[in-house]
C-alpha positions as CSV (number, residue, x, y, z in Angstrom):
1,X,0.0,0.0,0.0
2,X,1.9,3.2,-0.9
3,X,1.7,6.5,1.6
4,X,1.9,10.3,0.8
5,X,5.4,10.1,1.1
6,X,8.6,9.8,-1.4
7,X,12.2,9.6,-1.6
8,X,14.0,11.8,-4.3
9,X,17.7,11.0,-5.7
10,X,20.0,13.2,-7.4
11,X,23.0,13.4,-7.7
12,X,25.6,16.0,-7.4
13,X,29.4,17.3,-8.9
14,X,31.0,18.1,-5.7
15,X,30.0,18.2,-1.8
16,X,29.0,22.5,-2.2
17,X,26.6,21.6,-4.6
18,X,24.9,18.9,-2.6
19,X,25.4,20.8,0.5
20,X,23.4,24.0,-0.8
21,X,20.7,21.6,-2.1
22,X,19.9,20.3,0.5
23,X,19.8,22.9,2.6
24,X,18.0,24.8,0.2
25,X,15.1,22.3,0.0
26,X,15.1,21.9,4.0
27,X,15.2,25.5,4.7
28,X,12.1,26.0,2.0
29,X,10.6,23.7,3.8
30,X,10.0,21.5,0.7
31,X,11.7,18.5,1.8
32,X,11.4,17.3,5.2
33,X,15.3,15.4,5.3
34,X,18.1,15.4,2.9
35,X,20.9,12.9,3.6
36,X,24.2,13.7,1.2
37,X,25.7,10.6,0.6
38,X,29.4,11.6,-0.4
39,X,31.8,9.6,-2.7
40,X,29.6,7.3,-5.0
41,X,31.3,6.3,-8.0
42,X,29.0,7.0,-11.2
43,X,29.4,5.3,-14.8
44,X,27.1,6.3,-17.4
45,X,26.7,7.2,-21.6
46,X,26.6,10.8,-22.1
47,X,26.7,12.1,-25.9
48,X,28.5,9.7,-27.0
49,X,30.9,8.3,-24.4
50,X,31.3,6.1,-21.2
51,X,31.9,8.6,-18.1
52,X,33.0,8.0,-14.7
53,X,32.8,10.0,-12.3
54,X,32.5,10.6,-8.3
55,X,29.4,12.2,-7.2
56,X,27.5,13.2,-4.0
57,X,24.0,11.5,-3.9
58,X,21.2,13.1,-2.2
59,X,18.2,11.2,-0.6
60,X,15.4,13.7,-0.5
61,X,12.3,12.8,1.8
62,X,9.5,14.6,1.2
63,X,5.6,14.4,0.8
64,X,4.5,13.3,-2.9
65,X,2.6,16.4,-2.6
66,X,6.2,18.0,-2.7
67,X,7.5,16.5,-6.0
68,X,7.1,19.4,-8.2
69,X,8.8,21.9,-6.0
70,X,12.0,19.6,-5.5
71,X,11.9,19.0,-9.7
72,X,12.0,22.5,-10.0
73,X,14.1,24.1,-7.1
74,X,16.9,21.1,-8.2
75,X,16.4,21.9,-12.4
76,X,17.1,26.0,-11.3
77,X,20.1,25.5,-8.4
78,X,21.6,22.6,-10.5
79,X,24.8,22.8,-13.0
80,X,24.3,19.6,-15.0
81,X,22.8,20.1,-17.9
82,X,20.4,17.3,-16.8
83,X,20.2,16.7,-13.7
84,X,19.3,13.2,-12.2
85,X,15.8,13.2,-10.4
86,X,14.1,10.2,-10.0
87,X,11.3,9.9,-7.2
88,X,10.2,6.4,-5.9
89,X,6.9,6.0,-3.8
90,X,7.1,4.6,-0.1
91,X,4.9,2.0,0.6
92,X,5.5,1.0,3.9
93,X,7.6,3.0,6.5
94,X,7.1,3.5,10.3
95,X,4.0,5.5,10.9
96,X,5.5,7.9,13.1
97,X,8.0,8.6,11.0
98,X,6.3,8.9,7.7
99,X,3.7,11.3,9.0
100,X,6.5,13.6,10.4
101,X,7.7,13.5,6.5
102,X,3.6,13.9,5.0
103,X,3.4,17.3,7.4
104,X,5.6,19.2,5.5
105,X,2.9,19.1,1.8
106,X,2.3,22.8,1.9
């Protein structure tokens, strides 16, 4: 059964990036968490060739309610050129826990 609530990645270049995301979705109140995951090793296709690179994840937690505001505060603060963002629905969670997350929809 899925809740209200999601979790958001993207990643980032460098740790300032991710740092001023996440603070800037917390302080908006648009998220209710971020946790910056530093040091992930990315390898991807982009135009044309295999990249690898290190990048700082975020892990957004938010309200679903909340999914357009993080799209668009990440897609204006970002400097990719495109930026991951991929949200995946909770379905279960502790109850306490997920309603602290579901309070912060407006």
């Amino acid at each position: 059964m899925a809740t209200d609530c999601q979790i958001v990645l993207s990643t980032c270049p460098d740790e300032q990036t991710a740092e001023r995301l996440a603070a800037a979705l917390v302080e908006k109140g648009i998220a209710a968490c971020v946790n910056i995951i530093p040091g992930i090793q990315s390898v991807y296709q982009w135009k044309g060739a295999v990249e690898k690179d290190r990048e700082w994840l975020l892990v957004i937690k938010a309200a679903v309610a909340r999914y357009g505001d993080i799209e668009q505060a990440i897609v204006t603060m970002h400097p990719y050129e495109l930026p991951e963002i991929i949200a995946v629905t909770i379905n279960a969670g502790l109850p306490a826990y997920l309603g602290w997350m579901s309070e912060r929809r407006s």
